[in-house]
NURO-842805 format. One line per field, with one value per residue (C-alpha): x, y, z. Coordinates in steps of 0.1 Angstrom, whole numbers, always signed. Layout:
<atoms>
xx c(X/...)
yy c(Y/...)
zz c(Z/...)
</atoms>
This chain:
<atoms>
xx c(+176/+151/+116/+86/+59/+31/-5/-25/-53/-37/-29/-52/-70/-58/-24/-21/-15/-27/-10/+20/+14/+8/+44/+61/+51/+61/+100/+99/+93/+125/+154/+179/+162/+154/+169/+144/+130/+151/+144/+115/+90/+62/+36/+24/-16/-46/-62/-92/-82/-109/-125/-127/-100/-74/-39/-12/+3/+31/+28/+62/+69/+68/+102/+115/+84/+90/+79/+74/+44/+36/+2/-14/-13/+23/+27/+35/+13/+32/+17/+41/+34/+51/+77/+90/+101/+129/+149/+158/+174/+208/+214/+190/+202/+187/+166/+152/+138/+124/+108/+96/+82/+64/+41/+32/+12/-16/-35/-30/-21/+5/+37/+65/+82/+112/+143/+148/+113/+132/+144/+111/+99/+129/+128/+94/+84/+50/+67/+101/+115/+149/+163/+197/+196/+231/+238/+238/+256/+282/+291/+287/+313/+340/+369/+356/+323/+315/+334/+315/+284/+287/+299/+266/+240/+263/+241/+209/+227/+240/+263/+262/+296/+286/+270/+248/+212/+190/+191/+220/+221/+180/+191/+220/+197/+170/+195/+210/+170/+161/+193/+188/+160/+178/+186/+167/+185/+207/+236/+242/+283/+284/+242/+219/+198/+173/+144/+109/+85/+53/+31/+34/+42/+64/+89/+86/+95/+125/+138/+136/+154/+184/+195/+190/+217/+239/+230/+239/+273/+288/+274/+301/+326/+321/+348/+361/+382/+400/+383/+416/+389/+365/+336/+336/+304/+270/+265/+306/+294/+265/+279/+316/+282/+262/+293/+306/+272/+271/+305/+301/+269/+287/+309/+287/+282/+248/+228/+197/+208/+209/+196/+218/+205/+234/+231/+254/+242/+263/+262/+279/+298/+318/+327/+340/+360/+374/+406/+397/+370/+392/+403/+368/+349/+368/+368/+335/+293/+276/+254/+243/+212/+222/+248/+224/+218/+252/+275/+305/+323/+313/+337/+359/+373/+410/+409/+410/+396/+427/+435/+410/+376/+391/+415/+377/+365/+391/+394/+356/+363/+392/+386/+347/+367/+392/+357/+345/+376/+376/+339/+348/+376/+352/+330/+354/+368/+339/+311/+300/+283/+250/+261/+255/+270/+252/+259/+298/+292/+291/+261/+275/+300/+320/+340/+357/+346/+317/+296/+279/+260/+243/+227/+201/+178/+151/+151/+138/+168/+192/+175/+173/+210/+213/+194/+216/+246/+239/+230/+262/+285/+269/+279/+319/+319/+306/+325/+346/+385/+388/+357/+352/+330/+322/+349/+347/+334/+309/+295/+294/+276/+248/+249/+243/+225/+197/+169/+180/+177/+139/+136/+147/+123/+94/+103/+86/+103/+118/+99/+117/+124/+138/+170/+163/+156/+135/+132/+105/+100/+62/+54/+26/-4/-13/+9/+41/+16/+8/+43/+56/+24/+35/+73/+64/+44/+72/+95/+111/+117/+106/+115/+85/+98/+78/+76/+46/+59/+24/+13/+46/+43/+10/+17/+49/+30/+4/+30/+47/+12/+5/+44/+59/+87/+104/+92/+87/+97/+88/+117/+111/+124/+122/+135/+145/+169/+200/+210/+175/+183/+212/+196/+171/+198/+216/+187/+174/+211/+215/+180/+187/+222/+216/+196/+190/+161/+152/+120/+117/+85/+73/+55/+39/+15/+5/-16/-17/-14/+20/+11/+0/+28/+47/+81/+73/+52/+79/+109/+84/+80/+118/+125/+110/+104/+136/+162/+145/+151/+183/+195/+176/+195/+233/+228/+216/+244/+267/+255/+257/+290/+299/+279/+290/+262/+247/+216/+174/+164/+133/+116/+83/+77/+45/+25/+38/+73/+68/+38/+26/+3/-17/-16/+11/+44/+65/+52/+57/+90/+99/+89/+109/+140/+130/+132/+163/+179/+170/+183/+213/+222/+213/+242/+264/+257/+257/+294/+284/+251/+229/+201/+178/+141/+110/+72/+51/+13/-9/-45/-38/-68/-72/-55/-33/-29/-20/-57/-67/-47/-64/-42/-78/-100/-68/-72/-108/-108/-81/-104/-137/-151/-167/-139/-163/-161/-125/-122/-144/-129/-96/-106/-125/-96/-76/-74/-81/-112/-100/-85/-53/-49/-19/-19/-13/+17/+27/+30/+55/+75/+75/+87/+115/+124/+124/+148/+120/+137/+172/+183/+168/+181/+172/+135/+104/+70/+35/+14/-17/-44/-29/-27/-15/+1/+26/+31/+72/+89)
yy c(+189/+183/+175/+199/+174/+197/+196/+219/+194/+167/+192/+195/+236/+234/+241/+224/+185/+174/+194/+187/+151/+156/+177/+150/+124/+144/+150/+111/+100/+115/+95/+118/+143/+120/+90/+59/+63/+98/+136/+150/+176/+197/+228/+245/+252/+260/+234/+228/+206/+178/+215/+232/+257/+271/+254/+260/+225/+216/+186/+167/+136/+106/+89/+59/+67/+68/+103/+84/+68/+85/+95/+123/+96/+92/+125/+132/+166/+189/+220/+245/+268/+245/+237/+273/+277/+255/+276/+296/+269/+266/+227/+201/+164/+137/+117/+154/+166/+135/+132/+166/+165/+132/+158/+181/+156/+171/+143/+103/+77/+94/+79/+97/+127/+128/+133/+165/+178/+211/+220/+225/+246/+267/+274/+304/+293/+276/+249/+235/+206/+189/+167/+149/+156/+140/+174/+191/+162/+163/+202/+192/+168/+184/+191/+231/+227/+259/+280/+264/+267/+306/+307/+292/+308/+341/+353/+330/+300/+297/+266/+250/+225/+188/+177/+154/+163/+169/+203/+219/+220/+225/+253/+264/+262/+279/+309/+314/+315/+337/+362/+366/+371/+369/+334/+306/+276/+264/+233/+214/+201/+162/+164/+173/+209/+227/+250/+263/+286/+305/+275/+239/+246/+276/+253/+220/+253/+265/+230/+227/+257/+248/+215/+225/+253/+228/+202/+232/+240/+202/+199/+227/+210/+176/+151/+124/+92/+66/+34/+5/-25/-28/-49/-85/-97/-103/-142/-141/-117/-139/-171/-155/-140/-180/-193/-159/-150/-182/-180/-143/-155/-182/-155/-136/-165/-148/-176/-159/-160/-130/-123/-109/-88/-87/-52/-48/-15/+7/+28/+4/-11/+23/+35/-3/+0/+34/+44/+60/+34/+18/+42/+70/+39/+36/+73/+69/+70/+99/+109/+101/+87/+58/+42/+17/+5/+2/+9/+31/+15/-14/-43/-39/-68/-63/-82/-79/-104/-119/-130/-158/-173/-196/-163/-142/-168/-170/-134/-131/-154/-137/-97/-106/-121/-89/-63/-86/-79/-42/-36/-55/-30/+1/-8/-16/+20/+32/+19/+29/+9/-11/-10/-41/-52/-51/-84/-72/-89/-63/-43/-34/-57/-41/-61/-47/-60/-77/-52/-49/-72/-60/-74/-75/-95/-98/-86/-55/-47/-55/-29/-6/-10/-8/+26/+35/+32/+42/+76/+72/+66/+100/+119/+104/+111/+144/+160/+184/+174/+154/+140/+138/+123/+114/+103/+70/+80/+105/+78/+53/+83/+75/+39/+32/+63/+57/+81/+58/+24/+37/+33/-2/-14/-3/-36/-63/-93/-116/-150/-179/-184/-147/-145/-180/-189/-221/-238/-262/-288/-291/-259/-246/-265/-288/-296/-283/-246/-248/-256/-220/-201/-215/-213/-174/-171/-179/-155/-175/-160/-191/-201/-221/-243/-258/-275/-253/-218/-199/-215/-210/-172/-169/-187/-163/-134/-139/-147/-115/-97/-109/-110/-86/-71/-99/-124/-153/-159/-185/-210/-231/-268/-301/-322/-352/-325/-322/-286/-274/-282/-268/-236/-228/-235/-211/-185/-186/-175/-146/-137/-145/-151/-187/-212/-228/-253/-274/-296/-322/-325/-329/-356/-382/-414/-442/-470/-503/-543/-553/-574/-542/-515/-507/-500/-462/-461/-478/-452/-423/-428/-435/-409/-380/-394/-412/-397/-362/-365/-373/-343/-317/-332/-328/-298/-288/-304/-284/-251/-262/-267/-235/-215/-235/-226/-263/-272/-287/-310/-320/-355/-356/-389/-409/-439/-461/-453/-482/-495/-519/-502/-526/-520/-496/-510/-486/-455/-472/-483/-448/-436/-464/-454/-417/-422/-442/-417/-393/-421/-419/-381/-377/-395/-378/-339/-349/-336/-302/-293/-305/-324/-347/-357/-374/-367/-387/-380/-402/-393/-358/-355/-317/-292/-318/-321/-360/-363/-345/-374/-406/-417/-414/-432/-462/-459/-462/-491/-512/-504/-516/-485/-453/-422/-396/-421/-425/-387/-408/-443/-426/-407/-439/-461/-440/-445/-406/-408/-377/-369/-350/-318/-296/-279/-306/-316/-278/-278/-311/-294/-263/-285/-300/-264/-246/-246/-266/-300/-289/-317/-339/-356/-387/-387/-395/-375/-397/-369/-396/-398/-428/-459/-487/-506/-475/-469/-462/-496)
zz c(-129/-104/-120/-108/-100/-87/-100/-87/-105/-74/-52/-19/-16/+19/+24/+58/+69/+37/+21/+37/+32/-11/-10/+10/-16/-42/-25/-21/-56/-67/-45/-54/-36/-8/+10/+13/+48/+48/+58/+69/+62/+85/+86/+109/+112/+130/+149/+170/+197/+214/+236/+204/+212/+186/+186/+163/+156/+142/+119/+118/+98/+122/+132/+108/+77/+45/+28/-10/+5/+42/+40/+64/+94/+88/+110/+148/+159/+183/+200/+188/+218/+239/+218/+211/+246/+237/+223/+248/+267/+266/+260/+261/+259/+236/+263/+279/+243/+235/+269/+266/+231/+239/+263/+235/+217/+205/+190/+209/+183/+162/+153/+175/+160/+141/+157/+141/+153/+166/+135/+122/+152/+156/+119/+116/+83/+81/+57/+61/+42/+53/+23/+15/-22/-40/-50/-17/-1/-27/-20/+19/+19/-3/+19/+9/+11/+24/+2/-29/-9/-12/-45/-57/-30/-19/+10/+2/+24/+55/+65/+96/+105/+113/+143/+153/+151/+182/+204/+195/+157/+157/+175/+151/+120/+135/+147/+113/+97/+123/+123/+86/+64/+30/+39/+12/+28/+50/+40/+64/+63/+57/+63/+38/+31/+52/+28/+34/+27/+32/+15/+5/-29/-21/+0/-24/-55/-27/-23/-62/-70/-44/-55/-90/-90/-69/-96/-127/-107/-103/-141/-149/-125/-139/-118/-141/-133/-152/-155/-144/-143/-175/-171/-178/-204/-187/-185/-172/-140/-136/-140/-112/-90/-90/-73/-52/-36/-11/-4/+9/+26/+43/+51/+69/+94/+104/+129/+111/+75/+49/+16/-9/-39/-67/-88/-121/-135/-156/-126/-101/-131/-135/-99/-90/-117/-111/-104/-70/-58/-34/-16/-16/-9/+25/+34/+54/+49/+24/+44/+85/+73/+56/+79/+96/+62/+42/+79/+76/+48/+25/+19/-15/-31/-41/-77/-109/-134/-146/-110/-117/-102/-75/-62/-60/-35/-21/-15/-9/+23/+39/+28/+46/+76/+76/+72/+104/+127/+116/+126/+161/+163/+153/+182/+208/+205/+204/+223/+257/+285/+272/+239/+215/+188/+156/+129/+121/+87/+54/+41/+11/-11/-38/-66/-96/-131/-119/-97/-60/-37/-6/+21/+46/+67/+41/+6/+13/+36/+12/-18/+9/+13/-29/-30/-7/-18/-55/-35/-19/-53/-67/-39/-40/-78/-74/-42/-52/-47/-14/-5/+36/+61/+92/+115/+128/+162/+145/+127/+156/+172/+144/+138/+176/+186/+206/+192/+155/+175/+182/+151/+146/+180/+159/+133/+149/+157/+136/+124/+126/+93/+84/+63/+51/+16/+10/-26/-35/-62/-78/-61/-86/-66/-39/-13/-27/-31/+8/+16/-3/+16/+49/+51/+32/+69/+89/+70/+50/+11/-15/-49/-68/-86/-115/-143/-148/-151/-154/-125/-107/-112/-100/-66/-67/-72/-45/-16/-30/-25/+6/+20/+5/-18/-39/-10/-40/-75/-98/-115/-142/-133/-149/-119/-143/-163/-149/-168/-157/-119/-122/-141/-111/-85/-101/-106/-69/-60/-86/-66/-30/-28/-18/-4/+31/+27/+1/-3/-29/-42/-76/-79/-103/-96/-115/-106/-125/-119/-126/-155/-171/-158/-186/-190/-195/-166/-145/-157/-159/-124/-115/-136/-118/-80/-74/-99/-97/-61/-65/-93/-66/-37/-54/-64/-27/-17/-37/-29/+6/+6/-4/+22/+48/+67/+70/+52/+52/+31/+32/+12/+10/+0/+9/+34/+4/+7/+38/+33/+0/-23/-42/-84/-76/-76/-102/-78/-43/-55/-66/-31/-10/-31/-20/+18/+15/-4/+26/+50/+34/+31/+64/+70/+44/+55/+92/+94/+73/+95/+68/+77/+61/+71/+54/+53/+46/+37/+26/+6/+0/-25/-22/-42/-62/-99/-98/-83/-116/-135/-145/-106/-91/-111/-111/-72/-71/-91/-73/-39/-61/-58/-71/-77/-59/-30/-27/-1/+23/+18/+31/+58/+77/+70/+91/+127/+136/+108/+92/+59/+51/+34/+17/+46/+71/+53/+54/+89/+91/+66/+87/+117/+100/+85/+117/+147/+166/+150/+150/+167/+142/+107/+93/+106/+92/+101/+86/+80/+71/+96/+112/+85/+109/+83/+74/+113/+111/+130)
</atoms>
């Protein structure tokens, strides 16, 4: 049942905007109630306007808000003298009300109103709430709806057939409320639920006590379906998901890139593995409101675990090129003039025994998608004998509707880096640190990678403060272990579905006369520079070659990796062998779109933790002089007298990352203030 969340403690005296605002928040905690970024809520009140004279407003939420966490400026204001006139009119198209609601502002600044503003006004209660609880939906798309719809309510609901909101059905709803005063709420078929009442807490009670008798009755009517595809064991989905989640992201094909969010809970785990799953899952969208986010249908894979691993992929590849064609198909019979095709690729991936995937253009996209569709499952397990939906030209109707592709033009644009995911090595400070804040800035989604967990996380969770929603996460690597390579490769793909640009580098410096390098010192430093860089690199490789989607790798090596370094030979060596390593995949992944650049910095003193080594006082001392001297010693050696910071090197990486240097593999960038003995020849 529907938890009551009201505190009268929390609860504002007034019962007007803020009000309104405290009851939408509560409606929005609870997403079986509410859709994320779904329904919509309103009062009407008294206001003063900038004269000082009375106005009755009606306080609507704003169009594409979130009612979980809108707040009172989260709301259009309307004067609802002007808006009652409506109703008298005997059609009104989609373009004409929004025009003509746009002129009822009564306060500049507000978010435009919701597309279903009329509702509100036409219903003459001072609240009104319009919801997609699972319940409701459920009854609304049984293939008899409407009969069970009475059964429940008897003359306390009215139903109202399908139809896509704006004038008409405002208009509908508002009729049936105003032609009956028995009436508690009006289901809307293949829609959602319409209450209110005379305060905030009346109509947040109403809608309450609705989709908790819906909620009793399907109780009583319980569906149940025969599982045909058990769940395989945890660390056997995970290991089937590290190799299928780049395939179906190669799938995809999107220029921009996608991130995929993998969910196996019992919840998903069951209705894959139902006995009806293939064919409800096809029957069409829950509810209107979430097609721009999971499209009409998801993509179901056609396997069963005994049909192998190497049969999934290769199912994954040709059921996402099959979903592909179909949506080109959807649109072409659908679409009229102007119309533009949205990426054709899945939102909403579906595979027996091992679970769901979705997808979006960031990570929040893709749990938006997730919610979604775990909304979506209740409904299909709950509908009463056939479940129905919209028709394929209804829902087209929605998806490419131009009041919902407002909406979407209030996102802003996309950064060059969006849909990408970027891994770095040494990541927990210094340069590899600036190099996760700045590829975060351009959109990118990073994985720190680090021996040094602790401070991995707390890098993660600062771009994740600043960014947003699971923008970072942290990944403990030991780049000179090949199973803990493999392990993080692995991990950033369970968490992103893949991985797009790779930087190597963790880093390591000793300094010492080669009379006195000792063998440990020499494999230390081959170990993690030169065969560290090579573990990272296969294993980028790999993946790559699975997403077919091309590839960035990115060295960052150093000024020695050309020039001689004095008392420093095991280090400088290590960095030569790093930049010919790059050389030489450049050449390998040319074919496959991968490319392969350098940078190299040179003095980066700020930030790093090999400064904090004994590497500093060892450089001093083979310059003769004092370790607090050596920032300054650097910077006037340089040609441009300046010295070089993690962020400098940021930006190169960013070059090499972006589109800006597509045309480019095999380079090398010196990021050092201009040391003429390491100009590139």
């Amino acid at each position: 049942m529907p938890k009551n969340l009201w505190n009268d403690n929390d609860a504002p005296d007034s019962d007007g905007l803020e009000s309104l605002a405290y009851r939408s928040r509560l409606l929005g905690a609870d997403r079986s109630l509410v859709n994320i970024y779904g329904g919509n809520t309103s009062t009407k009140s008294l206001e003063k306007d900038h004269v000082g004279r009375d106005v009755m407003v009606l306080w609507v939420k704003g169009s594409g808000s979130d009612i979980a966490d809108i707040t009172q400026k989260g709301f259009a204001g309307l004067k609802l003298e002007e808006v009652l006139p409506l109703f008298e009119r005997p059609s009104m198209s989609d373009e004409e009300m929004v025009a003509y609601l746009d002129r009822t502002a009564f306060e500049v600044g507000r978010p435009r109103q919701s597309i279903e503003t009329l509702l509100h006004a036409f219903v003459p209660a001072k609240h009104v709430d319009h919801t997609h609880p699972d319940a409701i939906i459920a009854i609304a798309c049984s293939e008899n709806g409407q009969a069970i719809m009475t059964q429940i309510y008897g003359e306390r609901a009215a139903w109202v057939d399908y139809i896509r909101p704006g004038f008409t059905l405002s208009q509908q709803i508002g009729a049936a409320v105003r032609n009956n005063p028995k009436l508690e709420c009006v289901v809307m078929g293949k829609h959602g639920l319409v209450t209110w009442g005379d305060t905030s807490l009346e109509s947040y009670q109403s809608t309450l006590k609705i989709i908790a008798e819906a909620e009793v009755y399907l109780e009583n009517n319980r569906v149940t379906t025969d599982t045909v595809v058990a769940a395989l064991p945890k660390p056997e989905r995970d290991a089937i998901v590290a190799k299928l989640m780049p395939v179906l992201r190669g799938s995809f094909g999107l220029e921009r890139g996608s991130i995929l969010l993998y969910d196996d809970s019992q919840a998903i785990l069951e209705f894959v593995g139902s006995a009806g799953a293939p064919e409800r899952s096809q029957v069409g969208a829950a509810c209107p409101d979430h097609l721009v986010h999971t499209k009409r249908v998801p993509l179901f894979i056609d396997w069963q675990p005994q049909d192998g691993v190497d049969a999934l992929l290769e199912k994954a590849k040709t059921s996402a090129g099959k979903f592909v064609q179909a949506y080109a198909d959807y649109f072409n019979a659908n679409k009229t003039g102007g119309d533009t095709m949205f990426a054709p690729n899945p939102r909403v991936t579906l595979i027996p025994g091992i679970g769901m995937v979705t997808s979006g253009a960031d990570a929040m996209g893709a749990e938006v998608s997730r919610q979604l569709y775990h909304r979506a499952i209740l409904v299909m397990q709950n509908a009463q004998g056939k479940f129905v939906s919209l028709t394929a030209a209804e829902s087209y109707a929605v998806e490419y509707w131009k009041l919902e592709l407002y909406k979407l033009s209030l996102k802003p644009a996309p950064k060059s880096l969006e849909g990408k995911v970027a891994l770095i090595t040494g990541a927990a400070s210094g340069i590899g640190k600036a190099i996760a804040h700045r590829l975060a800035q351009e959109g990118a989604h990073v994985v720190i990678a680090d021996l040094n967990l602790a401070g991995a996380q707390d890098v993660a969770d600062d771009i994740v403060k600043t960014r947003g929603f699971r923008r970072a996460i942290a990944v403990s690597m030991n780049v000179t272990s090949e199973t803990e390579v493999q392990a993080a490769f692995a991990q950033a793909v369970l968490e992103y579905g893949g991985v797009d640009i790779v930087v190597n580098n963790a880093g390591i410096a000793s300094s010492a006369p080669i009379e006195e390098t000792t063998l440990e010192m020499w494999n230390k430093n081959q170990s993690i520079l030169s065969t560290g860089y090579f573990l990272v690199s296969r294993e980028a490789f790999k993946l790559w070659r699975a997403q077919n989607l091309g590839g960035n790798l990115i060295m960052i090596a150093s000024k020695n990796s050309i020039a001689a370094g004095k008392n420093a030979a095991a280090y400088s060596t290590a960095k030569a062998a790093e930049l010919h390593l790059a050389r030489c995949l450049a050449e390998e992944g040319g074919a496959a779109g991968i490319r392969v650049n350098s940078v190299l910095p040179d003095a980066v003193l700020s930030g790093s933790a090999i400064w904090n080594s004994s590497w500093k006082e060892e450089r001093a001392r083979a310059y003769g002089i004092k370790p607090e001297e050596l920032d300054e010693f650097y910077r006037k050696r340089t040609t441009l007298r300046v010295n070089v910071f993690p962020e400098d090197i940021a930006q190169a990486v960013y070059f090499f990352a972006s589109p800006a240097s597509s045309k480019t593999t095999g380079g090398v960038l010196t990021v050092d203030g201009g040391v003429p003995t390491a100009y590139v020849r």
